[in-house]
DSSP file (Angstrom, degrees, kcal/mol; ACC not computed):
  #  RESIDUE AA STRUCTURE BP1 BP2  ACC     N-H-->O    O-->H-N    N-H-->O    O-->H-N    TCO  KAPPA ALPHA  PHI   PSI    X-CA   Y-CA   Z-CA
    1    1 A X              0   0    0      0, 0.0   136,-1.7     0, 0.0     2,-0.4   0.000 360.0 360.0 360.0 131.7    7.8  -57.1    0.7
    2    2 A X  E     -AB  41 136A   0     39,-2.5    39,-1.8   134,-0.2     2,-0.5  -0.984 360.0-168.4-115.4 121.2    6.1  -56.7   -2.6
    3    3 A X  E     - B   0 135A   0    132,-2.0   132,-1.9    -2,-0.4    37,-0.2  -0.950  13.7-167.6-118.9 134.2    5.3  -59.6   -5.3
    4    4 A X        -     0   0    0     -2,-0.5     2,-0.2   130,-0.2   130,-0.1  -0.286  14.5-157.5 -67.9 172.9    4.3  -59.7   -8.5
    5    5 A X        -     0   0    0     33,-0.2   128,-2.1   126,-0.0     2,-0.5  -0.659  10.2-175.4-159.3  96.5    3.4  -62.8   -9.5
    6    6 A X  E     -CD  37 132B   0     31,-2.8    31,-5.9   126,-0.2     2,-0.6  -0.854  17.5-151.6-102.3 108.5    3.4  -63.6  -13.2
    7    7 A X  E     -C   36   0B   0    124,-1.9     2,-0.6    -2,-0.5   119,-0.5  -0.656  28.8-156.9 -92.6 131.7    2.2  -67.0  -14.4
    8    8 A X  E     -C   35   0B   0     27,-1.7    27,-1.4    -2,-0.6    26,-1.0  -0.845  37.4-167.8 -97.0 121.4    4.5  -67.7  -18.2
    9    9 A X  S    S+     0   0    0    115,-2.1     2,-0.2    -2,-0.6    -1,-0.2   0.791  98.7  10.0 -56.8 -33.4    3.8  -69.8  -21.0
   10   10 A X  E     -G  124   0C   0    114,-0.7   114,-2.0    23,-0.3     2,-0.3  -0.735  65.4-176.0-173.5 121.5    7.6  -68.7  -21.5
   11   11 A X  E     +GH 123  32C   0     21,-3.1    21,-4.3   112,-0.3     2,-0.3  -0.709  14.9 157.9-143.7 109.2    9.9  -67.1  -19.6
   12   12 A X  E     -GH 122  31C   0    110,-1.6   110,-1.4    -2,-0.3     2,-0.3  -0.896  13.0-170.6-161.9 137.8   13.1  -66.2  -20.7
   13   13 A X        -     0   0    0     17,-1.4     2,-0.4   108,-0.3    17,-0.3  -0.759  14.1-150.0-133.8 172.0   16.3  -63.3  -19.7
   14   14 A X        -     0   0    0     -2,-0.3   106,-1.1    15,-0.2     2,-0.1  -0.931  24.3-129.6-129.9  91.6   19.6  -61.9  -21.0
   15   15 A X  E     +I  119   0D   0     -2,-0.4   104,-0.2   104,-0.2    14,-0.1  -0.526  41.4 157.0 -68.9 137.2   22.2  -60.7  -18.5
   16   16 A X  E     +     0   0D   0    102,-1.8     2,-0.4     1,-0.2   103,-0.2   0.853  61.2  21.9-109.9 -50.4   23.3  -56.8  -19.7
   17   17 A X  E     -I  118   0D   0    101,-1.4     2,-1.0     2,-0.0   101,-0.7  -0.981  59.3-150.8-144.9 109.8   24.6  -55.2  -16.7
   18   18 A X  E     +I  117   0D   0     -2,-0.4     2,-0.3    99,-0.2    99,-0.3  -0.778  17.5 171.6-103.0 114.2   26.0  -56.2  -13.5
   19   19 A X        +     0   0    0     97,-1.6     2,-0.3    -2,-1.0    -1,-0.1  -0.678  66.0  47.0-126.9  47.6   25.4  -53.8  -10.8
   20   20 A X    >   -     0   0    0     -2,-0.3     3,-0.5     3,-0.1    -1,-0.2  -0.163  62.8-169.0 174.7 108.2   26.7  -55.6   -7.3
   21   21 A X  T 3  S+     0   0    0     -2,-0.3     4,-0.1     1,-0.2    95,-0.0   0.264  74.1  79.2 -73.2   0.3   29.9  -57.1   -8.1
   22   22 A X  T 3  S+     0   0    0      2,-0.1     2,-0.3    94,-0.1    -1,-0.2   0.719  85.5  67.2 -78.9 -20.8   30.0  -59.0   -5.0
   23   23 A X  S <  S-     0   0    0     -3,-0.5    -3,-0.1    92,-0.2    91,-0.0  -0.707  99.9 -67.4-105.9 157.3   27.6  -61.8   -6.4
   24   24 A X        -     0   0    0     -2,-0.3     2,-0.1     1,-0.1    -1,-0.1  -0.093  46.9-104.9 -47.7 121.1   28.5  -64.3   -9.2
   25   25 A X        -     0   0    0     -4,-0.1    -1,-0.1     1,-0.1     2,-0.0  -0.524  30.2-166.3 -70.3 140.5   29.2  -63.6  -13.0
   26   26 A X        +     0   0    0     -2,-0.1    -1,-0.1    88,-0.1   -11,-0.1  -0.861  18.1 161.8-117.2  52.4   26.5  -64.6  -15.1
   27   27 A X        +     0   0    0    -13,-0.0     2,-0.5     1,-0.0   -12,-0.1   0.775  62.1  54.4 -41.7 -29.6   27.3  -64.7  -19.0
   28   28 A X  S    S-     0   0    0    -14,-0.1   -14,-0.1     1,-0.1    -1,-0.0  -0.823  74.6-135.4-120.9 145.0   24.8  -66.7  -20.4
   29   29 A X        -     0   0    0     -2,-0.5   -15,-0.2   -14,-0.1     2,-0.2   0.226  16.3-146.9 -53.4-163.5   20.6  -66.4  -20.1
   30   30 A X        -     0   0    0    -17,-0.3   -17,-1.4     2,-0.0     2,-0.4  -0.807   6.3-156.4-169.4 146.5   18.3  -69.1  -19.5
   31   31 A X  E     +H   12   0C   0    -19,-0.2     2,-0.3    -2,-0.2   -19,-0.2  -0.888  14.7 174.7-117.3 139.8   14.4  -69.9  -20.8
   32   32 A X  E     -H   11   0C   0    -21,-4.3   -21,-3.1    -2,-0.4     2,-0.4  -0.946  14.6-143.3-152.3 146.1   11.7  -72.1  -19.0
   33   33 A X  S    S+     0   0    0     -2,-0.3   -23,-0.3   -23,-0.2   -24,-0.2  -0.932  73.3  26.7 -89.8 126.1    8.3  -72.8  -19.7
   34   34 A X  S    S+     0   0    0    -26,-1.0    39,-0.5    -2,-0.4    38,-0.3   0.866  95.0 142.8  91.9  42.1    4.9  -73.5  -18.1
   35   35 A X  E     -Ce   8  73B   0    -27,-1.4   -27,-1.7    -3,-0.3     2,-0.4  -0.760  54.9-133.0-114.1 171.4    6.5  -71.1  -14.6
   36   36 A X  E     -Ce   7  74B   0     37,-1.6    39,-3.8    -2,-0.3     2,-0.6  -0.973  26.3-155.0 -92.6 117.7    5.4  -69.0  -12.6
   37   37 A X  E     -Ce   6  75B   0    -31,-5.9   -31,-2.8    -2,-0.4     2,-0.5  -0.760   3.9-153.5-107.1 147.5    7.7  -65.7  -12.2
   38   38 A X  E     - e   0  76B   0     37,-3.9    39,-2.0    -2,-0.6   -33,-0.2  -0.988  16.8-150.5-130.8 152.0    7.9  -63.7   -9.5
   39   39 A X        -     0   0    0     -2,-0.5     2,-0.4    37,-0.2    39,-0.2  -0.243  26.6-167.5 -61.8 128.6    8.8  -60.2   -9.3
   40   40 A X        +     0   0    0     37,-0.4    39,-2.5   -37,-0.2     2,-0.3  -0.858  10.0 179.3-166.9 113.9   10.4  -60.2   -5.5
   41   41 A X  B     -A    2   0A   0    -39,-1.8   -39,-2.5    -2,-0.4     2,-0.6  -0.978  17.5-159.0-110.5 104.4   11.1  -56.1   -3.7
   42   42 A X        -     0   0    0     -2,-0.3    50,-0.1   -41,-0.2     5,-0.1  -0.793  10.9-144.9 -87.7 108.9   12.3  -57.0   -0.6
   43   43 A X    >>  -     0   0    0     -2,-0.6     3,-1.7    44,-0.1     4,-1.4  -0.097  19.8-114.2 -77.6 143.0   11.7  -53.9    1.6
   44   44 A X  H >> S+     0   0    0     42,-1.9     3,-1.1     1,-0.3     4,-1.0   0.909 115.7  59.1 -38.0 -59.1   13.9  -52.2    4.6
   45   45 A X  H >4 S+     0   0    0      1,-0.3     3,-1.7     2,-0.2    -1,-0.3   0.834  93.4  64.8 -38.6 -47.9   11.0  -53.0    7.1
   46   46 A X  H X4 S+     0   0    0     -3,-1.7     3,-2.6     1,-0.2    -1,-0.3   0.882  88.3  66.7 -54.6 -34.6   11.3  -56.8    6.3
   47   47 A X  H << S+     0   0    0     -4,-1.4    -1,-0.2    -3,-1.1    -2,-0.2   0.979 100.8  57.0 -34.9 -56.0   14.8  -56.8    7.8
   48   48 A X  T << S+     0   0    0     -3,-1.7     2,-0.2    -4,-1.0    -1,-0.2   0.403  86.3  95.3-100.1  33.7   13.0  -56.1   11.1
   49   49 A X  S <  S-     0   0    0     -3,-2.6     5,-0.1     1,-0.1    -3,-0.0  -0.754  97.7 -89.0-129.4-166.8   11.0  -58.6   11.2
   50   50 A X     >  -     0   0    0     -2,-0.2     4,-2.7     1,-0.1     3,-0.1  -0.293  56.4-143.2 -96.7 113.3   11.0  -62.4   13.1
   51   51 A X  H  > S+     0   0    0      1,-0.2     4,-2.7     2,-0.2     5,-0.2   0.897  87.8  47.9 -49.6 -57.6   13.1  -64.4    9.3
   52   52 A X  H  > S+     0   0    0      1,-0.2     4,-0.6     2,-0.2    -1,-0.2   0.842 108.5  45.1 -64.9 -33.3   11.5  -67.5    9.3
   53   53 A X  H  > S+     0   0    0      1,-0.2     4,-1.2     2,-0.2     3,-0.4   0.869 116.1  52.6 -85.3 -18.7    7.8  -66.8    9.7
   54   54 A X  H  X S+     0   0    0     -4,-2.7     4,-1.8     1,-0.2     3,-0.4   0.985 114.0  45.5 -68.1 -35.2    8.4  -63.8    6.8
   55   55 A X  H  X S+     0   0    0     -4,-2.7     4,-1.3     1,-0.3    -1,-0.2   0.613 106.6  54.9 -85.3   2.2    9.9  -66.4    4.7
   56   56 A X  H  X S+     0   0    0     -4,-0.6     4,-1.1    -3,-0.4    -1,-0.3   0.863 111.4  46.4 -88.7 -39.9    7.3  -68.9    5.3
   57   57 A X  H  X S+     0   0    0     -4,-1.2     4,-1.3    -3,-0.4    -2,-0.2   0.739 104.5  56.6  -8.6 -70.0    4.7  -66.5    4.2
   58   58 A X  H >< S+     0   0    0     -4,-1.8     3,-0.9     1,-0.2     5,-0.2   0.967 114.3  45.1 -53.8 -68.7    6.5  -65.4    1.1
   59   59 A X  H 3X S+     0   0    0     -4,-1.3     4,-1.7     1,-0.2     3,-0.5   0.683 105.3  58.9 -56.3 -27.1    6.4  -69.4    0.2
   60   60 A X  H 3X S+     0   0    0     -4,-1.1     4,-2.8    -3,-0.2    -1,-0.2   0.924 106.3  50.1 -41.5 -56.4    3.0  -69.9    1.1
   61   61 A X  H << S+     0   0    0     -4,-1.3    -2,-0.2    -3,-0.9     4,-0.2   0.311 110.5  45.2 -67.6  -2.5    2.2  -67.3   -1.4
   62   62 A X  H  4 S+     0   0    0     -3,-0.5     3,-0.4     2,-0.1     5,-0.2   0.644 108.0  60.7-111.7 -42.9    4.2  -68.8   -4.4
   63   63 A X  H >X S+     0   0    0     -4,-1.7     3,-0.9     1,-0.2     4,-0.8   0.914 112.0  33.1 -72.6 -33.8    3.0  -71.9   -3.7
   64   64 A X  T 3< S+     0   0    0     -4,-2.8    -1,-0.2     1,-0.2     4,-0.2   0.616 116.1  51.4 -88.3   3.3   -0.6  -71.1   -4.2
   65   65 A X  T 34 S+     0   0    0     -3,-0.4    -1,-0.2    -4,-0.2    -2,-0.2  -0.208 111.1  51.7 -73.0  15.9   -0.3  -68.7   -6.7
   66   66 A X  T <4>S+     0   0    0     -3,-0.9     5,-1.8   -30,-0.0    -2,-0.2   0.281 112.2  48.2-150.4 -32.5    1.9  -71.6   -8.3
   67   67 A X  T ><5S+     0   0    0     -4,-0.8     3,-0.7     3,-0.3    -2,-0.2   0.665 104.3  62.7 -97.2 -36.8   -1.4  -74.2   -7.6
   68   68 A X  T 3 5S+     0   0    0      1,-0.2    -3,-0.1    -4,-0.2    62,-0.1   0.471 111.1  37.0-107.1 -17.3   -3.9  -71.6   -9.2
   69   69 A X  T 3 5S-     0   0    0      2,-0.3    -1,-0.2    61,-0.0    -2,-0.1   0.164 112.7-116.8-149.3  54.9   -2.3  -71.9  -12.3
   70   70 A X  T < 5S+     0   0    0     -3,-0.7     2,-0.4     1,-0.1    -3,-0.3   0.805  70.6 119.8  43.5  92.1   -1.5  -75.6  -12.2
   71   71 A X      < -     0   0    0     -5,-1.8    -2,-0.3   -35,-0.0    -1,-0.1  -0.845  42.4-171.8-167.9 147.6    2.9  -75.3  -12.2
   72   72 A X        +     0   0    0     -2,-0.4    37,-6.0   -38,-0.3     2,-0.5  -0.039  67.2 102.3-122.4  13.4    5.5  -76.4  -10.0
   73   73 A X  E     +ef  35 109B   0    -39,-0.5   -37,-1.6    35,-0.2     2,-0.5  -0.771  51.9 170.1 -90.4 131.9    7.9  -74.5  -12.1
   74   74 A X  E     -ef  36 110B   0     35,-2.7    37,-1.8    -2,-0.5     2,-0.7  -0.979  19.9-152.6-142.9 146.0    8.6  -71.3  -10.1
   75   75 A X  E     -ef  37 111B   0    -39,-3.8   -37,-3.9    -2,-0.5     2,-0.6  -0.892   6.1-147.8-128.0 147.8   11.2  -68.7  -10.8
   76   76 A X  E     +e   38   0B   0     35,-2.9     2,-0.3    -2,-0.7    37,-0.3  -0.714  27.6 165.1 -73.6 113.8   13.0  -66.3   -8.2
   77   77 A X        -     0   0    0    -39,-2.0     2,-1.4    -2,-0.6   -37,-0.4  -0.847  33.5-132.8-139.5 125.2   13.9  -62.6   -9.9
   78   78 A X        +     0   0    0     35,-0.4     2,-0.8    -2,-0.3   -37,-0.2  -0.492  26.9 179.1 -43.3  78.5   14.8  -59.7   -7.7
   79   79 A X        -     0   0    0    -39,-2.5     3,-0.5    -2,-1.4   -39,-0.1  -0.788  10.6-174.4 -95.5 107.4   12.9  -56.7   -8.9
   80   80 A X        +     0   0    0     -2,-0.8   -39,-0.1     1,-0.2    -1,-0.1  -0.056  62.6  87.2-101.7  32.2   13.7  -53.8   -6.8
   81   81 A X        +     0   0    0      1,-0.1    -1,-0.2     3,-0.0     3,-0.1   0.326  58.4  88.7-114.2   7.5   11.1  -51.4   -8.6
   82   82 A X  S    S-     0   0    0     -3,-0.5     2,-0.3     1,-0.2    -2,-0.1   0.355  99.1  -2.6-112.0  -0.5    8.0  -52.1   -6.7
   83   83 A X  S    S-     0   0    0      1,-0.1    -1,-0.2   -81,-0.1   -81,-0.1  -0.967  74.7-101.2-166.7 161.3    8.3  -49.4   -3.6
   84   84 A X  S    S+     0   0    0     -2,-0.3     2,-0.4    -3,-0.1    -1,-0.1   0.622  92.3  96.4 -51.9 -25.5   10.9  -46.8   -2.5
   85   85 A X        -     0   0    0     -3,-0.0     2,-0.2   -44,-0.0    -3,-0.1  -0.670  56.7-162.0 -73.2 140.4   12.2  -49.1    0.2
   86   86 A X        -     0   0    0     -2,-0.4   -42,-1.9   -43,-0.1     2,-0.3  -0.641   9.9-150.8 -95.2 154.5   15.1  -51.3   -0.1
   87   87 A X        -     0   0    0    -44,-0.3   -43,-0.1     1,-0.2   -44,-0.1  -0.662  49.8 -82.9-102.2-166.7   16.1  -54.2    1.8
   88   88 A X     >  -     0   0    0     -2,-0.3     4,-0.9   -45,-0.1    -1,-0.2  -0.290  32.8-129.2 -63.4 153.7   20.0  -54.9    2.1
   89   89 A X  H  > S+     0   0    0      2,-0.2     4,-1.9     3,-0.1    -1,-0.1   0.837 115.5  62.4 -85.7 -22.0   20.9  -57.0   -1.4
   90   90 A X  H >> S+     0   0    0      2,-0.2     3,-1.2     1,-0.2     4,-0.8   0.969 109.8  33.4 -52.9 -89.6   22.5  -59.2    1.8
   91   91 A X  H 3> S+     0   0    0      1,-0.3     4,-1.7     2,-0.2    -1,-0.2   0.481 116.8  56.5 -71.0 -54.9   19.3  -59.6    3.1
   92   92 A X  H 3X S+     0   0    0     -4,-0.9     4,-0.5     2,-0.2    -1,-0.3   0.668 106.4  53.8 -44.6 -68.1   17.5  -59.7   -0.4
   93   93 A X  H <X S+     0   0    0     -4,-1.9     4,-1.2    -3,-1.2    -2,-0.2   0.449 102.0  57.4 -84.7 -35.6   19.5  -62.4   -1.3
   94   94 A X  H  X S+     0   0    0     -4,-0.8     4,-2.3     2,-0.2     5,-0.4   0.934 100.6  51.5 -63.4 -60.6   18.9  -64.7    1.6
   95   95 A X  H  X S+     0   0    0     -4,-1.7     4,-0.9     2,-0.2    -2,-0.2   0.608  98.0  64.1 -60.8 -17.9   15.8  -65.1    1.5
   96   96 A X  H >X S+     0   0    0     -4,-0.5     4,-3.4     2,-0.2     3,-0.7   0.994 109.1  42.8 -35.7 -87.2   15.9  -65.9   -1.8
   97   97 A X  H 3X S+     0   0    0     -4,-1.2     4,-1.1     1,-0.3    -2,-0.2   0.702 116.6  46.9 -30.5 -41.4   18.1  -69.2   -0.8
   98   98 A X  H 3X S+     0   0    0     -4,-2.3     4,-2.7     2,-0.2    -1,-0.3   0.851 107.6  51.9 -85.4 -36.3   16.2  -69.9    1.8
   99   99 A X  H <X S+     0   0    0     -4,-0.9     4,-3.4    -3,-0.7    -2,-0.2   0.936 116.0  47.0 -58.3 -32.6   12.6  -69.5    0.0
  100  100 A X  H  X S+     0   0    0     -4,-3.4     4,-1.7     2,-0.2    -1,-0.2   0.868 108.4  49.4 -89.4 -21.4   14.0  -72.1   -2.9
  101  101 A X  H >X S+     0   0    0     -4,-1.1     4,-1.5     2,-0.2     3,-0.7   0.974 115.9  45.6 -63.7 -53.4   15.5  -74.9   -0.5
  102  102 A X  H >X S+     0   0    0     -4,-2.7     4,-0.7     1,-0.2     3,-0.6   0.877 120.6  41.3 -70.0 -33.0   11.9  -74.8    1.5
  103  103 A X  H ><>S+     0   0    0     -4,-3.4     5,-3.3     2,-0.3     3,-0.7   0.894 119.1  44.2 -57.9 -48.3   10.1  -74.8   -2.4
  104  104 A X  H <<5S+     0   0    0     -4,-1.7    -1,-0.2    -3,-0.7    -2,-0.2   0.632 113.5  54.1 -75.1 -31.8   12.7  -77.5   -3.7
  105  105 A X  H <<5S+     0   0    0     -4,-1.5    -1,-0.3    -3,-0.6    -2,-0.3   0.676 107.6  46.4-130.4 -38.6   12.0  -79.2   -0.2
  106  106 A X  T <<5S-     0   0    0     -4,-0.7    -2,-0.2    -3,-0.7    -1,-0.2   0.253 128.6 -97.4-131.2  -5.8    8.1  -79.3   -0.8
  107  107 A X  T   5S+     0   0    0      1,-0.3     2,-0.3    -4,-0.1    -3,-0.2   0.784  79.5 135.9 107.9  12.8    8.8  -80.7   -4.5
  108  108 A X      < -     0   0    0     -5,-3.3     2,-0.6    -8,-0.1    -1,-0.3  -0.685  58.5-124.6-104.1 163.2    8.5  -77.3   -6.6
  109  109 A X  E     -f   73   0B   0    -37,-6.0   -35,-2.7    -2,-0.3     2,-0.4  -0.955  40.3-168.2-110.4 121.7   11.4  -76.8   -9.4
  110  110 A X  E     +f   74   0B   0     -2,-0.6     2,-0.3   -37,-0.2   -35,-0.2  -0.955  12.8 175.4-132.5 141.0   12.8  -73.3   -8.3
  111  111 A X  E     -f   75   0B   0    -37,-1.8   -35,-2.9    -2,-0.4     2,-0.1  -0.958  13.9-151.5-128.2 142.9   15.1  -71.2  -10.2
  112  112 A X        -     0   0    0     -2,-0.3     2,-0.3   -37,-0.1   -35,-0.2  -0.460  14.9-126.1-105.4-164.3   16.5  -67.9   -9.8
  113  113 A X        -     0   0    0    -37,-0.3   -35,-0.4    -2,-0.1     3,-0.3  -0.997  62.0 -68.7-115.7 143.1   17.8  -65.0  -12.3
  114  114 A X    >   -     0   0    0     -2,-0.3     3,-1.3     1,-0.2     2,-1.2   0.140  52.3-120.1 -45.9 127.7   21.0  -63.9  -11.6
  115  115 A X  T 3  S+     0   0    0      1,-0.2    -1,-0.2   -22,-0.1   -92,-0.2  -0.210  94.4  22.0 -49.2  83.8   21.5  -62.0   -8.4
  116  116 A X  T 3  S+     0   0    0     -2,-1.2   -97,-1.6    -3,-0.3    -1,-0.2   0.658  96.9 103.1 130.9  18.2   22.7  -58.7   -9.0
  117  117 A X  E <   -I   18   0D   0     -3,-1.3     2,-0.4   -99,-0.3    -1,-0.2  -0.480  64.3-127.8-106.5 171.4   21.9  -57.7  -12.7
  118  118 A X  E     -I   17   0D   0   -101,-0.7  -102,-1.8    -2,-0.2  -101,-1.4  -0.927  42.7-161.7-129.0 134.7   19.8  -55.9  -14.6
  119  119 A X  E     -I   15   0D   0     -2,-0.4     2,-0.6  -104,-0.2  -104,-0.2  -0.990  21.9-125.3-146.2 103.7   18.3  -58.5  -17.5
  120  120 A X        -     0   0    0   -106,-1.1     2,-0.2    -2,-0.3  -106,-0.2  -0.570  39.0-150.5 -63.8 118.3   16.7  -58.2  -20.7
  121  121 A X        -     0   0    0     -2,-0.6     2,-0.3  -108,-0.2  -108,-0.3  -0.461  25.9-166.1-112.4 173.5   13.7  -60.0  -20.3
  122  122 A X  E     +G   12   0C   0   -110,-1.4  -110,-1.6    -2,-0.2     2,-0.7  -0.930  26.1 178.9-168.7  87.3   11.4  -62.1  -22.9
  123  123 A X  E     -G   11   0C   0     -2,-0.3     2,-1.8  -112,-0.2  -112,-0.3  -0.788  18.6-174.6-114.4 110.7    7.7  -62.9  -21.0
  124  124 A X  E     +G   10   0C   0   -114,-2.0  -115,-2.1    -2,-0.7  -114,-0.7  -0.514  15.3 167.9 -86.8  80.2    4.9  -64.6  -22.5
  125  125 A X        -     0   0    0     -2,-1.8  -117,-0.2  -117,-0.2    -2,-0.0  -0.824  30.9-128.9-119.0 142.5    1.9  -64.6  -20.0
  126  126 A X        -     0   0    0   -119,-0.5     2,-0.2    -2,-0.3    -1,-0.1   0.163  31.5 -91.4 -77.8-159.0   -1.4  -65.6  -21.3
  127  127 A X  S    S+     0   0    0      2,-0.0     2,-0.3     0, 0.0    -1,-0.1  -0.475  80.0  97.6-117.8  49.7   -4.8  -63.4  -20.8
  128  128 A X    >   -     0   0    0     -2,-0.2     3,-0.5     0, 0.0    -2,-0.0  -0.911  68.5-114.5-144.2 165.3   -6.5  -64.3  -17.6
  129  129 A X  G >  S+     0   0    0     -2,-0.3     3,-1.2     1,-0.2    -2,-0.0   0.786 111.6  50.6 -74.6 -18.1   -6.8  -63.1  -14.1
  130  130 A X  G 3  S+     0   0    0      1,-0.2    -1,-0.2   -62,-0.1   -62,-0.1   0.756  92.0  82.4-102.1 -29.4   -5.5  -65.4  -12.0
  131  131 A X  G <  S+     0   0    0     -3,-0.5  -124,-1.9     1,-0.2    -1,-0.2   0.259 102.1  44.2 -22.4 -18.5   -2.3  -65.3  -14.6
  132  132 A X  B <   +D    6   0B   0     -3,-1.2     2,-0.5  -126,-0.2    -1,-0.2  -0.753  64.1 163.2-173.9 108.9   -1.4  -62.0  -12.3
  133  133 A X        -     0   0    0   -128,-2.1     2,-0.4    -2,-0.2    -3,-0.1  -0.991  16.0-164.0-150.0 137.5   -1.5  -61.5   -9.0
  134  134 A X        +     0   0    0     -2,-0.5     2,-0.3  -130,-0.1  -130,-0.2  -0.940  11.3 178.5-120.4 130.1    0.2  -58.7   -6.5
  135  135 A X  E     -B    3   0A   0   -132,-1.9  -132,-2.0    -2,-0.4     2,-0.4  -0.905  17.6-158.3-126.6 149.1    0.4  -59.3   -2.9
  136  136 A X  E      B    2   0A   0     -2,-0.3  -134,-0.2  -134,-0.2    -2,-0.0  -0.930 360.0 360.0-124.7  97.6    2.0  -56.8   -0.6
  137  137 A X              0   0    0   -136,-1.7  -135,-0.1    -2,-0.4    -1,-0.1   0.772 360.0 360.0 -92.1 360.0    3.2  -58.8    3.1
């Protein structure tokens, strides 16, 4: 799994094109302020390994990347552009759900972007380091 991790003064998408008809239509965008977004490639490999401790890990890592730049706002977006491996959108898709009850569950406001789009997107990130951080687990 590769995440970007983008902290936003403002944060905002457009669904254009829905490319896995199997997940819910999405007409309308959505904006927040003061998040953190991250950027989430889940990769084939992750499939084979033990679900809970990868997903615990993932959430470890949002939540202190989420602490470093003082928010509890965090948003979920699939971005499948950060290696040549895929996981399953199945797969993908879970972990999502699962990452945002255990975030939701610890007190964080978690959001996703619709599952299964390609999104014109509108990101406002200030000019410091900590503002962008990429972890590969």
């Amino acid at each position: 799994m590769k995440i970007l991790m983008i902290y936003s003064d403002k944060f905002a998408y457009t669904p254009k094109i829905k490319n896995l008809e199997e997940y819910e239509t999405v007409n309308e965008g959505n904006q927040y302020t003061d998040c953190l977004v991250a950027f989430i490639h889940a990769e084939e490999q992750d499939e084979k390994e033990e679900f809970n401790a990868f997903e615990k890990k993932m959430v470890k890592n949002l939540k202190w990347a989420a602490g470093k730049n003082n928010t509890n706002r965090i948003i979920l977006h699939s971005f499948a552009h950060l290696s040549d491996s895929k996981a399953s959108p199945e797969f993908t898709k879970n972990i999502f759900d699962k990452a945002q009850e255990r975030l939701e569950n610890a007190n964080y406001q978690v959001f996703q972007t619709p599952f299964g789009y390609f999104l014109d997107l509108n990101l406002n990130a200030p000019g410091y380091s900590l503002a962008r951080i990429f972890k590969s687990l």
